[in-house]
N, C-alpha and C positions, 0 to 999 in steps of 0.2 A: 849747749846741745843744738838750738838753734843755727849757730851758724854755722856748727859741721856739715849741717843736712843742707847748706845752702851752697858749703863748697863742693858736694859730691853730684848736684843736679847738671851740671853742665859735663858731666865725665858722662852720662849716659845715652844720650843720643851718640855718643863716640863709640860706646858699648855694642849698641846694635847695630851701627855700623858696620862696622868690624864683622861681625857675626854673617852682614848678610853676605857680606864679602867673600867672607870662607868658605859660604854653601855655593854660591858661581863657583868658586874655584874647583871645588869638588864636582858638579857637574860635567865638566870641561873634558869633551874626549880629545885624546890626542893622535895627529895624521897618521903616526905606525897603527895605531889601534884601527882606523878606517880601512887603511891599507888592506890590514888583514883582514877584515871582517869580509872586503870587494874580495881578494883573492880567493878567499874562500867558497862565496859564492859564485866564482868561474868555475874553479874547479866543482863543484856539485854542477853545475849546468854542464859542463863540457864533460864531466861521467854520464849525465844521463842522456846529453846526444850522443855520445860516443857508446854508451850500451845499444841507445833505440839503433841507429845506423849499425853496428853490427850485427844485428837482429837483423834489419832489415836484407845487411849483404848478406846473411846466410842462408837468406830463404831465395835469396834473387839467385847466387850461385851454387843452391843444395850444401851446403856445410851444416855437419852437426847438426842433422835432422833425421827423426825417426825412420826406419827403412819400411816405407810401405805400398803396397804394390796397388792399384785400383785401372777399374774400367770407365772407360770416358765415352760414353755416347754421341756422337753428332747429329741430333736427328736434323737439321737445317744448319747449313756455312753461314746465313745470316741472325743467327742465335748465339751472339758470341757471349752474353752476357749468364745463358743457362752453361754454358762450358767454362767459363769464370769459376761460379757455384759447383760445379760440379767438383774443380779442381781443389776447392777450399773443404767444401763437404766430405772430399774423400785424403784430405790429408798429404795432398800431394805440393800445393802453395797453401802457405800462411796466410799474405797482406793480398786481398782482392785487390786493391787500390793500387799496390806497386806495380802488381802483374800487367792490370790494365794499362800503365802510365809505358811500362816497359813496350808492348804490343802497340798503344799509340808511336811513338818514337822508331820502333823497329819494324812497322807495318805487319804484326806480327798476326794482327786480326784476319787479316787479308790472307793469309797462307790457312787459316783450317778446312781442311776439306769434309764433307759429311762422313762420317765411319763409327766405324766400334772402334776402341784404340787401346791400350793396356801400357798402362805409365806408369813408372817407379817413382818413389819421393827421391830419389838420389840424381834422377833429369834437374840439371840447371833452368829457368826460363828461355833459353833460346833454346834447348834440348827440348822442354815440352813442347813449342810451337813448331817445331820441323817435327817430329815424331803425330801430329795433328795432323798434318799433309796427306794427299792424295800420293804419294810415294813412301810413305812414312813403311818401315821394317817393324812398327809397333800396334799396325791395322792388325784387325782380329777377323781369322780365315773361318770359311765352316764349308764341310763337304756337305753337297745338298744330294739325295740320287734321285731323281723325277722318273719314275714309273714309266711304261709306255699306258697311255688309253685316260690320265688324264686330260681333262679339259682345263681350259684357260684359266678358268675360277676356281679348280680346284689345286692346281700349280702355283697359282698367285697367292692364296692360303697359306700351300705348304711354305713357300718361300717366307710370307710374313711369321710363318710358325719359329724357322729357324733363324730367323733376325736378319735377314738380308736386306728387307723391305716392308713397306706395306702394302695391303692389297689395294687400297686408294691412290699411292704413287703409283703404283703398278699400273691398273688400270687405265690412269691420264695418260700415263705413258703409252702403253698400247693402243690406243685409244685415237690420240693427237697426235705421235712422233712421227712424222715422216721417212721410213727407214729406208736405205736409200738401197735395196734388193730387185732386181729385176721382177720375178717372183709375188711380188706385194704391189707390184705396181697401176693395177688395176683395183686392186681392192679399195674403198674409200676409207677414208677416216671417219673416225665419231665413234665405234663402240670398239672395244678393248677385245671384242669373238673376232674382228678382224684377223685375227693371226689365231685361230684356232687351226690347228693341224700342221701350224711350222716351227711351234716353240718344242723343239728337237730334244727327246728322255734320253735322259744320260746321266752321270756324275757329274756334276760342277764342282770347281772350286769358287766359292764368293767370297767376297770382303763381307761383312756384319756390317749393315748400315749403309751398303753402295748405291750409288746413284742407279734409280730404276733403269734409265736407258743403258745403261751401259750392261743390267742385267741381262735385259731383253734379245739387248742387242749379242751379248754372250751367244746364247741360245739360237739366235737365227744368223748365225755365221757359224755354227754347229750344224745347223740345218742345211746351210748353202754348201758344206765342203762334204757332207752324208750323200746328198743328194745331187749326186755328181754330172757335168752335161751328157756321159754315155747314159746314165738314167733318164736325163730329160727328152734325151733326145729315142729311147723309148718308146714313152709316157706320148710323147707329139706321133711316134710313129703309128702308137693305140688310135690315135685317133680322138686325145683328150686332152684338157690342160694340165697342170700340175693340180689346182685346186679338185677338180672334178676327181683325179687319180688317189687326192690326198682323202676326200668324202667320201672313196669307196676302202680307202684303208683304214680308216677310221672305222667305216662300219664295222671291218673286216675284226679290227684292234677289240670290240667291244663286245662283239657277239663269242671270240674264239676262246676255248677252255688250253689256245695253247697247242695243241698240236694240230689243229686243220685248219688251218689258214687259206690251204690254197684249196679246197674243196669249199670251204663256204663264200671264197672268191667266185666260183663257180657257179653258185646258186644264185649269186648278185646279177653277174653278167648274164648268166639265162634269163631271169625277171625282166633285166634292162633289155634285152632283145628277144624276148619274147621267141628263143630259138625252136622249143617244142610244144610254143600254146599255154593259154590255160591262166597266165596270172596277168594277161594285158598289159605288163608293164608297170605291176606296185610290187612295191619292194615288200611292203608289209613285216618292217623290219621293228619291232620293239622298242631297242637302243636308241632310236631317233626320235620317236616319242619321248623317250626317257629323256632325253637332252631336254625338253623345252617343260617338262616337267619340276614343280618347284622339287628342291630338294631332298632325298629321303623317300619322296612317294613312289608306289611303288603301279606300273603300268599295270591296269585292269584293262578288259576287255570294252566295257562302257567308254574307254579314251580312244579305242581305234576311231569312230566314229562323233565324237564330242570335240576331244581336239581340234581347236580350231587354229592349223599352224601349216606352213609349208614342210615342216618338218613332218610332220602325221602321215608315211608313207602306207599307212591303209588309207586314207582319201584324198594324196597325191602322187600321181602317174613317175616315174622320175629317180634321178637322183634328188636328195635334199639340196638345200641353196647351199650348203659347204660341211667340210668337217663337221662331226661332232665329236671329235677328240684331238688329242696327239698322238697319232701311231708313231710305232717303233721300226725298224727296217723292216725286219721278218713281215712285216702287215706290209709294207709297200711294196717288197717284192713279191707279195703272195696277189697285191691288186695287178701286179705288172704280168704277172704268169699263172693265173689261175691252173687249176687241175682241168681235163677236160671230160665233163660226166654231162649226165641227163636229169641231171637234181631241181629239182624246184621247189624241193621245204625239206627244212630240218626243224627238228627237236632237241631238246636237252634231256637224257634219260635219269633216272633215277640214278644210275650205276656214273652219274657226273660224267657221260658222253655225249657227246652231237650223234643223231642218226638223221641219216637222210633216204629224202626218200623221192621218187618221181613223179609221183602222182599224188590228189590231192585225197584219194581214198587210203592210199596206204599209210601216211599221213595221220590221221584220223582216226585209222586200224590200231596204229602205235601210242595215240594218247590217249582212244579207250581202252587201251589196256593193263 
């Protein structure tokens, strides 16, 4: 028994040999198996770039996207990053990131102009940035109708009410533009009243969001083609400027119920010349108080005398230093051709009429009664 166990010790290291031989072998992948494992992994990589990129073309060219309609705001052309946001916020572009890269490359940043704008998700990206433009057919219109007898402040309000502007842009603008009107050419810059009595009531049509100048400017080439050279030349044969003409239709504009315009023209020009005595030459006109009045309050009798203003025409002699409104035609041709009476005060009556009267006793008859 001995020597059997002596002849099998030398087979056994051949035993696990062998054994470990078999387990490499088994390990052992072969090149078709790599092959496919690589191709495989192309193809999963080149589905998911070929998903992302088609996703991406479909938002770049509008394909196979939601139909949805939205309003684009421009409040400033160098805010191009809130009209980005806006366009992803309202479902109009998907990838901010693509939009912008498109816009860098097509200079596309460079074309929006300030507006309100109404974009479909079905606009391609070079379709939203032309449609963005100060030409665009997708600017958003609003009829505005400005009153006769507002003032500057009160027009620039309305304006910002109906999204044209703000009353801040406005202002600068009026304010600092240089507009290049014969008309304006003596008035100075610095305060936005500068053009009080030439921003011309009427219907506009505005763009949502338009450049103030070009609002303003609407308005006072509305004014310049109203206010035609047989009117000025008028107004010069009066014996007055346009502004001075324009400060007595204002007044005209503010005090009238609408049907006597040119009688209470009447009353003004008697005061200013002083034709039959008795008022020295103050207008002693309410309305003009009321201009330089804060808002809402309303003219007491303690402001003829406290008012401390050029405007206060119970303690100065005169016209006021300009407009205190925007008159309407009716009010500049009622300053151009007054009625010709012996008035020198009127009343508002109870029955909502102007009564006038000559003298300062009948006057007086009529508002203690």
């Amino acid at each position: 028994m001995q020597r059997d166990t002596r002849r099998r010790r030398p087979e056994e290291p051949e035993r696990r040999s062998n054994g470990s031989s078999q387990r490499r072998k088994k390990n052992k992948r072969s090149p078709l198996s790599n092959s496919m494992m690589y191709i495989v992994l192309v193809c999963a990589v080149s589905m998911v770039l070929a998903a992302v990129g088609w996703s991406l073309a479909n938002d770049m060219l509008a394909l196979n996207k939601d139909a949805t309609t939205a309003t684009i705001v421009v409040k400033d052309e160098n805010d191009f990053d809130s009209v980005v946001d806006q366009l992803k916020d309202n479902d109009i572009i998907n990838y901010k990131g693509l939009f912008r890269l498109f816009c860098l490359f097509s200079g596309g940043s460079d074309k929006i102009a300030q507006g309100t704008y109404v974009l479909d998700s079905d606009m391609d990206y070079r379709a939203i940035i032309n449609s963005l433009g100060s030409n665009s057919s997708s600017r958003k219109e609003v009829s505005v109708t400005i009153p006769e007898g507002l003032t500057v402040k009160q027009t620039f309000e309305m304006l910002e009410e109906q999204g044209v502007s703000t009353v801040e842009k406005l202002n600068d603008m009026a304010a600092n533009h240089d507009y290049a009107f014969s008309f304006l050419q003596d008035i100075p810059l610095g305060d936005p009243t500068r053009l009080e009595g030439y921003l011309f009531p009427d219907t506009y049509e505005f763009y949502m969001g338009e450049d103030p100048k070009y609002v303003i400017n609407k308005m006072l080439v509305n004014f310049d083609a109203k206010v035609t050279d047989a009117i000025r030349q008028q107004i010069w044969d009066k014996g007055y400027s346009i502004g001075q003409l324009l400060t007595i239709a204002s007044m005209i504009e503010k005090e009238t119920d609408g049907t006597d315009r040119a009688t209470i023209a009447s009353v003004i020009y008697n005061r200013l010349n002083n034709t039959y005595g008795g008022t020295n030459g103050y207008l002693q006109i309410d309305a003009t108080i009321q201009y330089v009045l804060p808002e809402g309050e309303i003219v007491s009798e303690e402001d003829y005398h406290t008012v401390d203003s050029p405007y206060n025409t119970y303690e100065h002699k005169g016209l006021p230093p300009g407009p205190i409104a925007n008159p309407g035609m009716e009010s500049i041709m009622a300053a151009l051709n007054p009625e010709s009476t012996n008035y020198y005060y009127y009343a508002l009556g109870d029955d909502g009429v102007h009564h006038f009267f000559a003298t300062y006793s009948e006057h007086q008859a009529f508002l203690n009664s």
